[in-house]
N, C-alpha and C positions, 0 to 999 in steps of 0.2 A: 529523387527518382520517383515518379508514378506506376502503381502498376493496376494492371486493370482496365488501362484506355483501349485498348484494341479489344476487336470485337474478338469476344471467346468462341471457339469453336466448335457447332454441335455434331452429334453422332446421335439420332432416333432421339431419344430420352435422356440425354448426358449432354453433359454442357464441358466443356474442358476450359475453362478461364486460363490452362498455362499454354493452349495454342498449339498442335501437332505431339502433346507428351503423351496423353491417353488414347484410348481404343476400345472398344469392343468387340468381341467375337463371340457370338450366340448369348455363352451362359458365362465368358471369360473377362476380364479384365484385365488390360495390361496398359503398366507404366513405363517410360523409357524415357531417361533424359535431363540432365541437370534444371534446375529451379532457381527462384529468384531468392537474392540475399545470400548470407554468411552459411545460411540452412540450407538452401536448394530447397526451397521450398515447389511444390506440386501440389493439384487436389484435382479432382474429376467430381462434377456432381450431378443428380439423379433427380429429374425434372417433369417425371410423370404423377407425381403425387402434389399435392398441394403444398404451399411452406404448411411446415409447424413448429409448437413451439416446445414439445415434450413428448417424446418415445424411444422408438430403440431399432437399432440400426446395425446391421450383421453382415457380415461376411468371411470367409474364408480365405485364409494366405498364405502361399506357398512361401519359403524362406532360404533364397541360397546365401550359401557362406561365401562369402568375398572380404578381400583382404582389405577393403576400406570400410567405412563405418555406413550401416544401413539404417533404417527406419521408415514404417510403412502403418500405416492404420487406416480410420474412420475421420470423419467429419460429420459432425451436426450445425445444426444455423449457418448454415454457409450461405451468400451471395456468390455476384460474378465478378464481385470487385476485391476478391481478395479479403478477406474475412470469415472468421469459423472459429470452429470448438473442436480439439481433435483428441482421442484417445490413441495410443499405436504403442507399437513393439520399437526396442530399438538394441541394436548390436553392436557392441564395440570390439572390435577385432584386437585389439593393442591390449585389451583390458582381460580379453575374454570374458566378458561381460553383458547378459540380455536383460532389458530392464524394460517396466511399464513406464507410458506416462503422458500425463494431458499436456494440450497446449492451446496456445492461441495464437491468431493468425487477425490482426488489425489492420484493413487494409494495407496488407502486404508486410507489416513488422510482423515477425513472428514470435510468440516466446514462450518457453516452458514454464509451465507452470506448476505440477510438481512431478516426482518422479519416485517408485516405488524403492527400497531400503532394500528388497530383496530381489535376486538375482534370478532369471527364469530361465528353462529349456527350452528352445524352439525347436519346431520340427522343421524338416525338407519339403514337406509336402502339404500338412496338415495344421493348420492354426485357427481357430472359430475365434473370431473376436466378435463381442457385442458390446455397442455403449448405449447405455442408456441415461437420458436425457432431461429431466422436472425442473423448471423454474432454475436455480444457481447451482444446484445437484447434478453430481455426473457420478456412473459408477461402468467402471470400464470390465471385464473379465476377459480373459484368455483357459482357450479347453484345446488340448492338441493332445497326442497317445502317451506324454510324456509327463501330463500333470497338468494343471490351472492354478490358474493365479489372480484375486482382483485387486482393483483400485479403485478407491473413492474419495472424490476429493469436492469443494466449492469450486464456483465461475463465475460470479456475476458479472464477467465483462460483457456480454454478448447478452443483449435482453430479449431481442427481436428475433420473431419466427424466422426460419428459413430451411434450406436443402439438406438431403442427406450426403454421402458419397465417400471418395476412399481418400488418402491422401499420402506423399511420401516427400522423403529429406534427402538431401546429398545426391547422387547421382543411383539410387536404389532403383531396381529392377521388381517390377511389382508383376505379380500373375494372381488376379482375387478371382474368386466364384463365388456362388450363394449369397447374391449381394440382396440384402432384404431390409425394407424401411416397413415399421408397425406404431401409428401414429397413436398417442395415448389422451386421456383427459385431460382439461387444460388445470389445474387448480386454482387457475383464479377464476373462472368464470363462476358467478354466484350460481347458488340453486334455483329452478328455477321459480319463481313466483315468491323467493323467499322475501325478508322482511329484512335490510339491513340493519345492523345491530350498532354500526356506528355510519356517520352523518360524513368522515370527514379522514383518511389514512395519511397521517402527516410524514413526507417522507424529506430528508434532511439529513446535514453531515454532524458529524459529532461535535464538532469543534463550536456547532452552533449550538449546543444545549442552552445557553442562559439564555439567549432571546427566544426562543422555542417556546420553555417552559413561562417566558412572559404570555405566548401564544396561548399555550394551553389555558394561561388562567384565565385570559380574557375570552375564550370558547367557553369554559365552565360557566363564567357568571352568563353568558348568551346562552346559554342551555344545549350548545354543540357538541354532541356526543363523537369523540376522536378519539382516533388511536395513535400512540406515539409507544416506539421500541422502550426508551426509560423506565414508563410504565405497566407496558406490558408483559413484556420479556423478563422473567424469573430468572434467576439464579440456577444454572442448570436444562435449560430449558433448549430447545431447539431454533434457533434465531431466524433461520432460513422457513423451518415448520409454520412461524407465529409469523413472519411475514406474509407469507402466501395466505395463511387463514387471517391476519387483518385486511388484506384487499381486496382480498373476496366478499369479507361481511362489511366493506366500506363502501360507501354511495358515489364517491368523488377521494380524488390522490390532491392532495394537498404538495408543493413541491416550494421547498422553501430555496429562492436562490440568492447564492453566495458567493465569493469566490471559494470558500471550502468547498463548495459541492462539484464544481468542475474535476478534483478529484477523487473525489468517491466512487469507485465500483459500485456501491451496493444501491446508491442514489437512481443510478441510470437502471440498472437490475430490476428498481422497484418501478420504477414512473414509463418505461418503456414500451414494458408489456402492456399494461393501459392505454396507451399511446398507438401502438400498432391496432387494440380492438377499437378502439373510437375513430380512430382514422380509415376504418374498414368497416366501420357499421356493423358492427358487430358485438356492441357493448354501447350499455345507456352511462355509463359510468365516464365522468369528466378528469382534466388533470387540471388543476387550477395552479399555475405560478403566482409565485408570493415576491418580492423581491422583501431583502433582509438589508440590503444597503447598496450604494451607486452602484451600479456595473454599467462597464460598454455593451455596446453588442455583442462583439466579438466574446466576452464570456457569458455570454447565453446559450445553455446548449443546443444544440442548432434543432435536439427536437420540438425543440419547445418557440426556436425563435416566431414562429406565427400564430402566434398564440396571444391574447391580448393576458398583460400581465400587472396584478395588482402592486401598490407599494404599501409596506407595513407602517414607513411614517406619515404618509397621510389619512389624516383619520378618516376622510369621506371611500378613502377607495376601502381601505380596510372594514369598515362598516359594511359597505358595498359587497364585498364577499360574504361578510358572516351572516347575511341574507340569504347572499346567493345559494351558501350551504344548506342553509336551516329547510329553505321554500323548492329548491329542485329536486 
């Protein structure tokens, strides 16, 4: 099943991808209506502001009790094709049970991603949810007369800017207000005028560590100052932090590909957001694919597939780039 071919439907500055579910009145928000898949998934989003890729997005939600199971929150990075980042509340009536928690939404698969340990109050009336948004970082909070509660968790699925807006599961009856989008810095955009500290952000699946570190030694003796997670990242240390601050202080993403790397989360996370600013003019910074061994097409990630792409075993191309690093 496809979802997302039909055209979504707007209202002012809202875009309803699920077709007749959402609505607006003045300062209100209201959802009504089963969703697609096992979830019922729903999502409404908010199309006055520009995409971005990191901020914080708020609203207000009324919570009635019903004898089937609800859930209603936020979305960040969302397109119209079914795809986002969502924080929300969820109720289980059988359980008596309210719980936090993020998810994701791939065009149109949805799936949780994690879900808070401890059990929360909701009000009837009053629920402030904000999510806030950085690179793979999401930190969700809940504030209602009854107590708060946050969550913080990773995402690197979703790398690329996009909309804010609200979003809901199962046949939930949504009423939001106070709906507020607050777009923040980007962390990777370098400072400006600054002086890059490395030539070359090597971004790569784990499982390819041994040819990698062949990589790196043959940039050492070329004088190619790189950054590679192995070496940089300490023991203890913030992984998600030292990524953002190596791409930033890198000139060019280096993207080694493999068949590991099709499954990596953290691969697309890194080389993506690069991708969206060069592809937008908006960044002098390159993404250079590497191949690491034969691939089809078809395992090329498709953001990469226009991309002209060097091979590691031949020596003329590979030379050919450690130029290309050194001189642009």
């Amino acid at each position: 099943m496809h979802y997302g071919m039909n055209s979504p439907m707007r209202s002012r500055n809202w875009i309803d991808p699920s077709r007749k579910v959402w609505s607006s009145f003045g300062d209100s928000l209201v959802g009504v209506g089963k969703g697609i898949g096992s979830y019922g998934v729903n999502y409404f989003i908010h199309t006055s502001t520009s995409v971005i890729l990191n901020g914080v997005v708020r609203a207000v939600f009324a919570h009635h009790v019903s004898s089937s199971p609800t859930a209603m929150g936020l979305v960040c990075r969302a397109n119209s094709s079914w795809t986002f980042v969502t924080f929300y509340m969820f109720h289980d009536p059988t359980e008596q049970v309210s719980l936090l928690a993020f998810g994701v939404c791939d065009r149109g698969t949805f799936t949780p991603l994690r879900v808070s340990s401890e059990s929360i109050e909701l009000d009837a009336v009053h629920n402030s949810l904000s999510l806030t948004f950085s690179s793979s970082s999401v930190t969700g909070i809940i504030e209602n007369p009854k107590g708060s509660a946050i969550l913080e968790g990773n995402i690197p699925h979703i790398a690329f800017p996009g909309y804010a807006g609200l979003m809901k599961l199962y046949r939930t009856k949504v009423l939001a207000t106070n709906f507020e989008v607050t777009p923040m810095t980007d962390p990777y955009k370098p400072i400006k005028n600054s002086i890059y500290k490395y030539d070359v952000f090597i971004s790569h699946s784990s499982a390819d560590k041994p040819i990698v570190q062949e990589i790196t030694r043959v940039f050492r003796e070329a004088g190619v100052r790189y950054w590679v997670d192995h070496e940089q990242v300490g023991i203890g240390e913030s992984v998600i932090k030292k990524i953002e601050e190596g791409i930033r202080d890198s000139k060019h993403v280096l993207v080694c590909l493999s068949t590991n790397l099709g499954v990596s989360n953290w691969c697309r996370a890194e080389y993506g957001v690069i991708l969206h600013r060069y592809f937008t003019g908006t960044t002098n910074k390159r993404v250079l694919p590497l191949y690491l061994e034969n691939l089809s097409d078809d395992d090329i990630p498709i953001l990469l597939y226009d991309l002209r792409r060097a091979d590691y075993s031949k020596k003329d191309e590979f030379s050919e780039l450690i130029s290309l690093i050194k001189d642009s």
